[in-house]
N, C-alpha and C positions, 0 to 999 in steps of 0.2 A: 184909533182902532178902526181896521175895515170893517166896514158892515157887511150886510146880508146883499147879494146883489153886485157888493163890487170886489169879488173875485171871478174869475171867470178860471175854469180848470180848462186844461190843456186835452181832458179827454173829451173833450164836445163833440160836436156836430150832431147834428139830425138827419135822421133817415125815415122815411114814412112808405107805405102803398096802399093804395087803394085795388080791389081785384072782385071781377063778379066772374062767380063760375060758370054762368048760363051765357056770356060774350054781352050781356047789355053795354051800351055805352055809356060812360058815365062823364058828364063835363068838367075839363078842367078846373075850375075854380073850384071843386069841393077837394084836390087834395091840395090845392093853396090854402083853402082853409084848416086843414089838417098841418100843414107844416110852419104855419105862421106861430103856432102856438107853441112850439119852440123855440122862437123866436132866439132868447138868451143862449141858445148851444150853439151858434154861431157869430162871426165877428163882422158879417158884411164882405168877408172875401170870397165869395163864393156859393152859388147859388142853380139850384137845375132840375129839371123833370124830365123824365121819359113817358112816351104816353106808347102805345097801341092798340091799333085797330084804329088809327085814327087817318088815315089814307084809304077811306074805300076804293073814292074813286079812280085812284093810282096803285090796289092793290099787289099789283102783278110786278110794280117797276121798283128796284132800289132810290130810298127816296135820301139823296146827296145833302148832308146841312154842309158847311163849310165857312169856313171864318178868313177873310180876306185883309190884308193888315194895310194892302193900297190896292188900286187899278192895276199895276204890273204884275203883280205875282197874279190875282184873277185871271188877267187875260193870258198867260202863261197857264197857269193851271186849265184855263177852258178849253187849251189849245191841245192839251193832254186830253181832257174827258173824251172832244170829238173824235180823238184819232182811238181812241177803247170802246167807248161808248154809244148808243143809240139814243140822243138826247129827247126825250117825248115831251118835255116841258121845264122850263126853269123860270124863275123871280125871286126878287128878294124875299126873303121870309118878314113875315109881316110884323112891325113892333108899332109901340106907340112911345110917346115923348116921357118918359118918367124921370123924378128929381136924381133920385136915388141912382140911377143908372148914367152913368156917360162912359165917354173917349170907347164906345161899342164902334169896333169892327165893321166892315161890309157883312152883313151876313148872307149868305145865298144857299138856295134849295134847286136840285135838282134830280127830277124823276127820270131814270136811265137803264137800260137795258142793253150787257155786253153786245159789243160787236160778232155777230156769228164766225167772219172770218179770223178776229181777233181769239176767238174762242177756241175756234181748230187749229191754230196757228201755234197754242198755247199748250194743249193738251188739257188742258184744267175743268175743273168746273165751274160754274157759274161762283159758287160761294169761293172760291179758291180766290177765283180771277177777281171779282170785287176784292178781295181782303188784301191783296196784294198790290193793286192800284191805291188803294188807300193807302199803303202804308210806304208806297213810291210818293207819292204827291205830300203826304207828312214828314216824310224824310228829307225829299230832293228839290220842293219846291220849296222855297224861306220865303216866307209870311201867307203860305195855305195850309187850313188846319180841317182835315175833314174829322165833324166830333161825332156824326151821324152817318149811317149806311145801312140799314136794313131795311126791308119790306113790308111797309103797314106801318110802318114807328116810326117813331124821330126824338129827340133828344134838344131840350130846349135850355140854354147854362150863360152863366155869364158872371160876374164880377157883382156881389147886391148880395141883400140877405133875399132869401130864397123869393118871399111873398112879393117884391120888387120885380125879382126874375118872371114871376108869372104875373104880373102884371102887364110890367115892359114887352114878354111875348104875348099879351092877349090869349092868354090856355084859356080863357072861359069861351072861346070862339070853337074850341077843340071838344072830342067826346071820342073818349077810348075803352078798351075794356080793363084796362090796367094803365094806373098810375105810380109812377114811384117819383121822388123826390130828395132831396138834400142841402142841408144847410149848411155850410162848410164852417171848419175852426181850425185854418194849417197850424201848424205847429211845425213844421222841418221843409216844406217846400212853400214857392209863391203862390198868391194869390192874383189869378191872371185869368184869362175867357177862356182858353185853352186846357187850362187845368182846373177849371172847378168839375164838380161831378152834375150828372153821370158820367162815364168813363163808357164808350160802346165799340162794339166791332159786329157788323152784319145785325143778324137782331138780337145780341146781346146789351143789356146793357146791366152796371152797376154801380150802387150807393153807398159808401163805405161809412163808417164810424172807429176810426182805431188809426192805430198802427203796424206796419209790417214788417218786422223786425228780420225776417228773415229777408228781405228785399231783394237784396244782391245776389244771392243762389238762387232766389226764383227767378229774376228777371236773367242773369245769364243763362242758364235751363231756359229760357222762353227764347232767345234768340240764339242760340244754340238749333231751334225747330223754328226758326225764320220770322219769328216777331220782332218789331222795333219798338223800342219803350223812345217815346218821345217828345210825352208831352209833360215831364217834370215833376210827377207825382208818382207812391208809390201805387197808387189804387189803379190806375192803369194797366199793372200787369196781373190782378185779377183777373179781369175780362180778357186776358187773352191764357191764363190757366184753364176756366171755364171752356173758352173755344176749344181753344187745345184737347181736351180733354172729351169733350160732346161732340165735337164735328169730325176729329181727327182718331180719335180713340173708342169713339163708340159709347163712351160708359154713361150710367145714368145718370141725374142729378143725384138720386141716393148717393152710388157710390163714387160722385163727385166730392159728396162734402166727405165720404170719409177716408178722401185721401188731403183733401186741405184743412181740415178741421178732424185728422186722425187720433183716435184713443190714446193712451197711453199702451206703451208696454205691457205693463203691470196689468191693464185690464184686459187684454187682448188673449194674453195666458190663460185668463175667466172664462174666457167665453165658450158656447159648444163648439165641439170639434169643425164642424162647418162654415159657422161663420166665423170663427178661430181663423182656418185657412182661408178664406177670402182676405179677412183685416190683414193679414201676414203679408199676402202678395199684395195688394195694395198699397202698405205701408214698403214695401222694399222696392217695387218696381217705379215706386213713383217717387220715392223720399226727397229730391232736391224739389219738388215739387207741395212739400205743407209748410201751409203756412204757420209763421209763430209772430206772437206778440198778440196785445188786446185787437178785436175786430168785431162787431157787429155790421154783416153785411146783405143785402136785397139784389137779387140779382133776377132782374124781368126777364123773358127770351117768349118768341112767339108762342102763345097759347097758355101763358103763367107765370109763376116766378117762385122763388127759393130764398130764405128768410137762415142766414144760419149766425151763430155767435162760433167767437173761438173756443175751444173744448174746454178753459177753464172760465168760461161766461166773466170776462173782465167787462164786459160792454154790454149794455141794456136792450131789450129786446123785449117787446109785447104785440103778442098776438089777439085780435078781436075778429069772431063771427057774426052776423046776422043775414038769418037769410042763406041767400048764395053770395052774400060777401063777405070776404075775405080782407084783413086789413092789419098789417105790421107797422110798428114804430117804434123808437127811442122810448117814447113815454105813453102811457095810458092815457092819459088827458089828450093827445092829438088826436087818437081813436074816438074819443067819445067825444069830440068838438065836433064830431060831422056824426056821429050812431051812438046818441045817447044811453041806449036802451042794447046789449050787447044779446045774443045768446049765450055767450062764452068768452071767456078772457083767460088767458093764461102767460105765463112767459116762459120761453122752450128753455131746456137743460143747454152747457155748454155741450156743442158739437150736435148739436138735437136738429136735425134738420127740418125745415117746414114747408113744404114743397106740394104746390098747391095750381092746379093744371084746368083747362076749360074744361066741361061734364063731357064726356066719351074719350079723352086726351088717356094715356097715362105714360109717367116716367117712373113709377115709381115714388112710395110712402106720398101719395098727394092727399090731399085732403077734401 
């Protein structure tokens, strides 16, 4: 008979954040210790944090991580940044020797600023022209994988159960004012450097826990509007719903989540006539666009982040305050592995949005 321990369910993973509302910085290593304590929701395939605010010195520049799989494709890929880019600094990103980690990639960081003629030449904007270069050099270059590109962040992932991953990166070197995390359990895609989470575009990034059933109508709907899904996973084209949706659409994180994590019908009929007609447009203008199947997901973006489950809470989600911090996870015990003593602990309704913004920020319902 199996015992206790040795099954492992297929709906794992862990997702964690750490967030102070007042922008303190907070060091790496306290959300490694937050996500180590899940350790069992994960299989070792996959492993990763996002931090920001952790580039002051570089605030102003998109800071490039990038995953090099030889020398040829790097120097092919650098020969592309120079001719888009204003290179103000690059080296490798700094790791250290861990057991638990190998057959690790070059990895490189570069802090870069579009080319002005490049820029006029294009029509675009700054976020356009980054997002687009990224997704030429993911597409056209074979073995460059840019996982990071926005300003003040970066996105740290690899192949390890997560606490390895922040090891192997030295995040206790780091201090941001938001952390998020992930501890990977693929069940339908590989586990590989390129595909573990976070998953980012410009300074989004996201941590998933689920599956997305709906996959294929959302990822063609996404490049249908010029996105390339390509790095193997379906959590991938999250974060470019979210862009889509924020940068190019306007809408807020409010009524972000409630076009991906949309009502039912049924309830929508309920509602007063006002916000009746909002749900209504929402749910028709954007329909190849919600998601369906289990998902608990954290989605950072400069100056916050956004905590939602799917509308019928198949996937685990607690929220903890103290103070001006703010802190999601998988499980209650990761929360109190670093904030004993809580103000407040709750865990949101399915579709319950928890969207949680620095003090004078708002997008809307933050907290």
């Amino acid at each position: 008979m199996l015992k206790e321990g040795q099954v492992r369910i297929p709906s794992g993973c862990a997702i964690a954040s750490i967030f102070s509302k007042r922008g303190e910085r907070i060091p790496g290593d306290k959300i490694i210790d937050s996500i180590k304590v899940m350790h069992d929701r994960s299989n070792g395939l996959g492993g990763g944090f996002a931090g920001y605010g952790i580039y002051p010195e570089h605030k102003d520049y998109y800071a490039l991580h990038i995953f090099y799989d030889s020398a040829e494709c790097k120097k092919t890929c650098e020969t592309f940044l120079e001719r888009h880019f204003d290179i103000v600094n690059l080296s490798k990103i700094p790791t250290r020797k861990t057991p638990a980690i190998i057959n690790e990639p070059l990895i490189m960081r570069y802090f870069v600023a579009p080319l002005k003629t490049k820029m006029m030449t294009s029509q675009l904007d700054e976020n356009e022209f980054v997002a687009r270069c990224v997704f030429r050099i993911n597409k056209e270059i074979d073995g460059a994988y840019v996982f990071s590109s926005g300003k003040n962040m970066g996105v740290f992932k690899a192949v390890g159960f997560p606490e390895d991953v922040g090891e192997f990166y030295m995040l206790e070197q780091y201090a941001g004012y938001l952390w998020t995390a992930h501890g990977r359990y693929p069940t339908n895609t590989p586990g590989w450097w390129g595909g573990a989470h976070p998953f980012a575009l410009l300074d989004l990034s996201v941590v998933h826990n689920g599956e997305i059933s709906s996959y294929d109508a959302n990822r063609r709907t996404m490049e249908m509007h010029g996105y390339s899904c390509t790095l193997l996973t379906d959590t991938e084209v999250i974060t470019y719903i979210v862009d889509y949706f924020k940068r190019k659409q306007g809408l807020t994180f409010s009524e972000i989540s409630k076009v991906i994590a949309a009502p039912f019908w049924k309830q929508i009929e309920r509602m007063p006539q006002e916000e009746k007609a909002l749900y209504t447009y929402l749910r028709k203008a954007f329909s190849p666009l919600l998601i369906t199947g289990p998902f608990s997901v954290i989605v950072g973006f400069e100056g916050g982040f956004m905590a939602l489950n799917d509308r019928l809470k198949l996937r685990s989600m607690v929220i903890g305050e103290k103070g001006d911090r703010v802190y999601a996870a998988s499980e209650e015990g990761a929360i109190r592995a670093i904030e004993p003593h809580l103000d407040k602990v709750w865990a949101p309704k399915g579709g319950e949005a928890v969207i949680c913004m620095l003090e004078g920020d708002n997008h809307g319902n933050s907290i």
